[in-house]
C-alpha positions as CSV (number, residue, x, y, z in Angstrom):
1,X,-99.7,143.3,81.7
2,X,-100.0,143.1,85.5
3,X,-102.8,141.3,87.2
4,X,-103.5,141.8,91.2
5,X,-104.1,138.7,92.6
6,X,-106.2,139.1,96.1
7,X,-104.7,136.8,98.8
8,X,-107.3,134.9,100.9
9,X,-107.5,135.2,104.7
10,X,-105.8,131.5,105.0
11,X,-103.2,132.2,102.5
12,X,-102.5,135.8,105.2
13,X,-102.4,133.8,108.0
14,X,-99.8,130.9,106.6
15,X,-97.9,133.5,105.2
16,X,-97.5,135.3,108.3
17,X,-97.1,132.5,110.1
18,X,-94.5,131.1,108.0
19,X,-92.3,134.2,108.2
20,X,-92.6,134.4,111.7
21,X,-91.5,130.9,112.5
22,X,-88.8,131.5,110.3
23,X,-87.8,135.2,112.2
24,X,-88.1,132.7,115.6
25,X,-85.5,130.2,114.2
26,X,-83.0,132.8,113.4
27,X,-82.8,134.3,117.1
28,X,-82.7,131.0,118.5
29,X,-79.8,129.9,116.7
30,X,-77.8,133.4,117.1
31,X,-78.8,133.1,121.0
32,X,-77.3,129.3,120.6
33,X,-74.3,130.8,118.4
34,X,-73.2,133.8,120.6
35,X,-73.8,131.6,124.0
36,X,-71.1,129.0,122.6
37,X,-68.2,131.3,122.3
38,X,-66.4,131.3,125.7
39,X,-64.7,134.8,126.5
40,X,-66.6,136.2,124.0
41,X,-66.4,140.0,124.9
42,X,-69.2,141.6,127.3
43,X,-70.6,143.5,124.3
44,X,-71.8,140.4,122.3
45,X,-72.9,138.4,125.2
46,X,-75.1,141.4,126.1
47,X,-76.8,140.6,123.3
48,X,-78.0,137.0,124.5
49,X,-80.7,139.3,126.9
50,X,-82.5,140.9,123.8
51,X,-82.3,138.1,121.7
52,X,-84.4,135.9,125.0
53,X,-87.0,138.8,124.9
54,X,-87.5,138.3,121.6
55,X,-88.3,135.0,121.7
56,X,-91.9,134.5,123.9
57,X,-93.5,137.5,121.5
58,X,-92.4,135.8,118.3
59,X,-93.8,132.5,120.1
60,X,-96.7,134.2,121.2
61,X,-97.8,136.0,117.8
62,X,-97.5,132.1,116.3
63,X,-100.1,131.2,118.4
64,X,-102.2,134.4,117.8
65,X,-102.0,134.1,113.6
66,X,-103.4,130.4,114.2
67,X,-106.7,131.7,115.9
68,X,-107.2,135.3,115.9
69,X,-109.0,136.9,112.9
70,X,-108.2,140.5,114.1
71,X,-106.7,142.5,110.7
72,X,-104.0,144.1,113.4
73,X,-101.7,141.1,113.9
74,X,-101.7,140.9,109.9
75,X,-101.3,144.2,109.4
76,X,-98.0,145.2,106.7
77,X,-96.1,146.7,110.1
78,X,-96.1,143.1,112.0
79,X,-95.0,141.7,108.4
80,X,-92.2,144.2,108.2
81,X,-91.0,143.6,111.9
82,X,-90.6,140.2,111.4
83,X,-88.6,140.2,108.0
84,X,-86.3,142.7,109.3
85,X,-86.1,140.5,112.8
86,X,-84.4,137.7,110.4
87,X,-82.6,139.6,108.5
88,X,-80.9,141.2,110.9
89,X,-80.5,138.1,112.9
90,X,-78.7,136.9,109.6
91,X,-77.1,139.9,109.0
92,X,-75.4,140.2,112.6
93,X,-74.6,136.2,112.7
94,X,-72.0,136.9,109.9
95,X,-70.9,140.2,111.4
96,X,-69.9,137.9,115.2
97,X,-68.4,134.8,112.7
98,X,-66.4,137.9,110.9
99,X,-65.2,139.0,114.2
100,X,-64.2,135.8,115.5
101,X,-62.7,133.9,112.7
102,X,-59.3,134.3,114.3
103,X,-60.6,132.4,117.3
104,X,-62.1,129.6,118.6
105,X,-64.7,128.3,121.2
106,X,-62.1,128.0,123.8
107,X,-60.4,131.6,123.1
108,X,-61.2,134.8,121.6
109,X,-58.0,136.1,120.0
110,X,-57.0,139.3,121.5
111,X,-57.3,140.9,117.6
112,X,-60.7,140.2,117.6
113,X,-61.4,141.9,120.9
114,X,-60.0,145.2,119.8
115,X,-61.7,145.0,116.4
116,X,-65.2,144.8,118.3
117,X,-64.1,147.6,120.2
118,X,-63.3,149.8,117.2
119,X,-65.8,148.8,114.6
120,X,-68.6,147.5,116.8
121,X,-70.2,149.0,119.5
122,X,-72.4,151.4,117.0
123,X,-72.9,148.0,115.0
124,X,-74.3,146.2,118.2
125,X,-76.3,149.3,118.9
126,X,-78.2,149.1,115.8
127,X,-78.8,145.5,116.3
128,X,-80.3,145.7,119.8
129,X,-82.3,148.5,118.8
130,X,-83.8,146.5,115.6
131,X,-84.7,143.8,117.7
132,X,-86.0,146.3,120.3
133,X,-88.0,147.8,117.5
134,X,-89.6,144.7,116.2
135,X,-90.6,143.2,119.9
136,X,-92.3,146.8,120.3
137,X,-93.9,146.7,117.2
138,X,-95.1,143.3,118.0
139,X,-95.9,143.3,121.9
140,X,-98.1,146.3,120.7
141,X,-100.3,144.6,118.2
142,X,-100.8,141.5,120.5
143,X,-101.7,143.8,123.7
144,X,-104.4,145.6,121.6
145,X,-105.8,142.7,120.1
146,X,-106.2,141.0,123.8
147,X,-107.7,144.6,124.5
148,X,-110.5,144.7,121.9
149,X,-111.7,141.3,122.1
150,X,-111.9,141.0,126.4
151,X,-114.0,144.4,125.4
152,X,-116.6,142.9,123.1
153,X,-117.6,140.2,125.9
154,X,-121.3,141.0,126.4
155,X,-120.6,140.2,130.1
156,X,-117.6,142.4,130.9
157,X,-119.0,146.1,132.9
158,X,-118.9,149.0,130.6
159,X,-116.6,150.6,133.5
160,X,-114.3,148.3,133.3
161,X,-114.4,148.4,129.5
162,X,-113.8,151.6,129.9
163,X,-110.9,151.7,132.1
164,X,-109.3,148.9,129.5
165,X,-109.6,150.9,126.8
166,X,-108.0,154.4,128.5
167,X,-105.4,152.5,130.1
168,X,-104.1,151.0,126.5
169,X,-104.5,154.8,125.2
170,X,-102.3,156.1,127.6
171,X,-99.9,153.3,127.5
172,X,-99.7,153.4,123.6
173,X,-99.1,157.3,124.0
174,X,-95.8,156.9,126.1
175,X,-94.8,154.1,123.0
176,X,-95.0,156.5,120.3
177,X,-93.0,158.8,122.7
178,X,-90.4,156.5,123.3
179,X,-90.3,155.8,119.2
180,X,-90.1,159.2,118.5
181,X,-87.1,160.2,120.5
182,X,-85.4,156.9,119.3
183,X,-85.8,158.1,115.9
184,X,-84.0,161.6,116.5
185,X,-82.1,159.3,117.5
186,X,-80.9,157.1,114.8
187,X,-81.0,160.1,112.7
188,X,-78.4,161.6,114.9
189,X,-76.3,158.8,114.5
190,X,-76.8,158.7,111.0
191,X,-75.7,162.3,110.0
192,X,-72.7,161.5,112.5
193,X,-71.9,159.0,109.8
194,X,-72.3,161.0,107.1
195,X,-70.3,163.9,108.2
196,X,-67.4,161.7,109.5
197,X,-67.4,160.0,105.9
198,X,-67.8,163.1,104.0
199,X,-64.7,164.9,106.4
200,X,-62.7,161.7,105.9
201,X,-63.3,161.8,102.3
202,X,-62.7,165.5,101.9
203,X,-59.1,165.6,103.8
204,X,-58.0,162.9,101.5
205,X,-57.5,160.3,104.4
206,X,-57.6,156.9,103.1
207,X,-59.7,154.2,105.5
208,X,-58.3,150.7,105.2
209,X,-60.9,148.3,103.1
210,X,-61.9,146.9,106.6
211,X,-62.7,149.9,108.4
212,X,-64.2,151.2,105.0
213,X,-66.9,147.6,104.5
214,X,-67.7,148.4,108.7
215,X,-68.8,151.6,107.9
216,X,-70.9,150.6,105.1
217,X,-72.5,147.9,106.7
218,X,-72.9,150.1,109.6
219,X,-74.6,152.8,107.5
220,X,-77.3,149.9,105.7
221,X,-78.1,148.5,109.4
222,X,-78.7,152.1,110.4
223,X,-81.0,152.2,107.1
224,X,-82.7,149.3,108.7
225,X,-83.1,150.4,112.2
226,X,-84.8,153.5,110.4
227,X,-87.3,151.2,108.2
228,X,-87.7,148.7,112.2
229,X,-88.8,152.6,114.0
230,X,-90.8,153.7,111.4
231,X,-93.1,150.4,111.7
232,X,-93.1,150.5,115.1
233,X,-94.7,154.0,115.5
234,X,-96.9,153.4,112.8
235,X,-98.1,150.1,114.7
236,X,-98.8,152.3,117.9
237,X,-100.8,154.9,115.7
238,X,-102.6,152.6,113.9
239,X,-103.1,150.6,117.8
240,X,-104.1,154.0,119.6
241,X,-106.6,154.9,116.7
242,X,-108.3,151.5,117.2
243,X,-108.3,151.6,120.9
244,X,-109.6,155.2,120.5
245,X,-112.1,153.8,118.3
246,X,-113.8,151.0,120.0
247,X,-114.0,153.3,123.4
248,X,-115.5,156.3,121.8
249,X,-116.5,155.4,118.2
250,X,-113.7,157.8,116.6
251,X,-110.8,156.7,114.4
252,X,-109.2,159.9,113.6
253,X,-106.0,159.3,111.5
254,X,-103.3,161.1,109.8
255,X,-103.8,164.5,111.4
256,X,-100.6,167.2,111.0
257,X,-100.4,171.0,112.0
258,X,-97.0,171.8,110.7
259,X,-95.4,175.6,111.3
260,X,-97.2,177.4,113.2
261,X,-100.2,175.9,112.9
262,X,-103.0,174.1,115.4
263,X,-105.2,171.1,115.5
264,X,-108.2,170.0,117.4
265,X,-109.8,166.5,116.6
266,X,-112.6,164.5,118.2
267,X,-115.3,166.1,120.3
268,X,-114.7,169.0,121.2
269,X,-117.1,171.0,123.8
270,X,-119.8,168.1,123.4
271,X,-121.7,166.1,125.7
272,X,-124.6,163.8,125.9
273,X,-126.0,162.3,122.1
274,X,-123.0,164.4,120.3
275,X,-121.1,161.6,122.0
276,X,-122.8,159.1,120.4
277,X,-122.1,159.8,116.9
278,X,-119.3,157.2,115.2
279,X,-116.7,158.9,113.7
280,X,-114.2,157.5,111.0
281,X,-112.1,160.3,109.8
282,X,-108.7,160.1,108.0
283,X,-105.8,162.1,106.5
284,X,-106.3,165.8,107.1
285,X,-103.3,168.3,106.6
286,X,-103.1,171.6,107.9
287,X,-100.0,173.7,106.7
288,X,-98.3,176.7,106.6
289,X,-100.5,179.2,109.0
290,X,-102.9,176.7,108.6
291,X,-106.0,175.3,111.1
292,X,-107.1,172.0,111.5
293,X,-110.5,171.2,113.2
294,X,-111.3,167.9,112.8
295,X,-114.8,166.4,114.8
296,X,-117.5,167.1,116.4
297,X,-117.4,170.8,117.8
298,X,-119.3,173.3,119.9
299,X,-119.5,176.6,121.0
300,X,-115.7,177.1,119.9
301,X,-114.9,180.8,118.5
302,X,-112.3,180.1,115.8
303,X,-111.0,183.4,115.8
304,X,-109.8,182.6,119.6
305,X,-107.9,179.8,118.4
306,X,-105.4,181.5,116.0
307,X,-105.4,185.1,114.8
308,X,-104.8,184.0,111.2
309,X,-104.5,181.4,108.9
310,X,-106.7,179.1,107.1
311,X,-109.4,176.4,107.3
């Protein structure tokens, strides 16, 4: 038998907040880790830079979680960010100790230099773009929740509301952009992978077991990059429909034309009280030859906007 047990606000928020100081821990002590090796190769010490901008957005979303009741910072993308922040943390603090355990903190052994040439740089890759991911993900959710609650001061202009609100859109809209192509991307690299493995495999060359574990663990942390993208643009669609929501009183989600298809959403040749009306709409599919028209609409000829298809 399965019960569902309903988790209190408070028992959110420690939650959260425990996961995230433990996320924070892990990046401080690889930073610490990978700034004690001297010579360590340009590659790894690179990573010291991403590893510093992770830090103030971890340390600010503890603050948030202690005095912010907006459901976006506890939303199940922030939760996912953060566990795959420490894991990967984890995950690459063995992968630097496996690459320097013929050396020491005075000298890198010159063995360990060429392995991190030949097995890494897709390895360090991942990593930066996992921790690139998560600070997104993150930096997105605190930014909107600043957003909406300077907009619900009674005092602030409605112009200036207003121009808050658009300018979070817009900024929000170049993020999923930037997610999207970085998830072609990692699929790119991915099926790369793949077909190098499967040519390998079907020639009959046989990979030493080290070259064979790197590529394993380079195919799982690609895996996990994947699972880090995919809750980053979900956290800037989820962001942009609240934004969206607040200016105009629409929250329009979940909207796909696939094929040859089209779709309008929101207001659509409306002015004046039609504005007014609150709209909270959510997953609408239009496929094949299909036509999705999703809103508050006008004056719009149907038959202009495709030839054929369906409704």
């Amino acid at each position: 038998m399965c019960f569902l047990v309903a988790m209190d606000p408070l028992s959110i928020t420690v939650a959260v907040l425990g996961i995230t100081t433990a996320a924070l821990q892990s990046v401080q002590f690889l930073a610490k880790m990978i700034g004690s090796i001297k010579g360590a190769p340009d590659a790894v010490k690179d990573i010291s830079a991403d590893l510093e901008a992770v830090q103030p957005v971890l340390q600010n979303l503890e603050k948030a979680l202690q005095d912010s009741s907006l459901q976006i910072i506890f939303s199940s993308q922030v939760k996912r960010a953060i566990e795959n922040c420490q894991r990967a943390c984890q995950a690459f603090q063995s992968q630097v100790e496996h690459w320097m355990r013929h050396s020491t903190q005075e000298k890198t052994f010159w063995m360990d230099r060429w392995k991190i040439g030949l097995f890494g740089q897709d390895r360090i890759k991942a990593f930066k773009g996992q921790l690139s991911d998560c600070k997104g993900t993150l930096s997105v959710a605190l930014s909107t929740m600043t957003i909406i609650t300077t907009s619900r001061q009674e005092n602030l202009m409605n112009e200036m509301k207003e121009m808050m609100l658009q300018h979070n859109e817009a900024v929000l809209q170049q993020q999923l952009t930037r997610a999207g192509n970085e998830k072609t991307e990692i699929e790119r690299s991915l099926q790369q992978l793949m077909i190098g493995m499967s040519s390998e495999l079907s020639d009959g060359l046989k990979q030493s077991k080290e070259s064979e574990q790197s590529r394993q663990e380079l195919l799982q942390e690609l895996r996990s990059q994947q699972t880090t993208n995919a809750a980053y643009r979900e956290m800037c669609e989820e962001a942009l429909s609240t934004t969206v929501y607040k200016r105009a009183g629409q929250k329009i989600k979940g909207v796909k034309a696939t094929n040859n298809s089209a779709a309008l959403t929101g207001f659509i040749n409306t002015s004046g009280g039609e504005l007014k009306i609150n709209q909270d709409i959510s997953n609408i599919l239009a496929d094949n030859q299909s036509i999705a028209v999703v809103g508050v609409i006008k004056n719009m000829d149907f038959k202009d906007l495709r030839s054929g298809g369906s409704r």
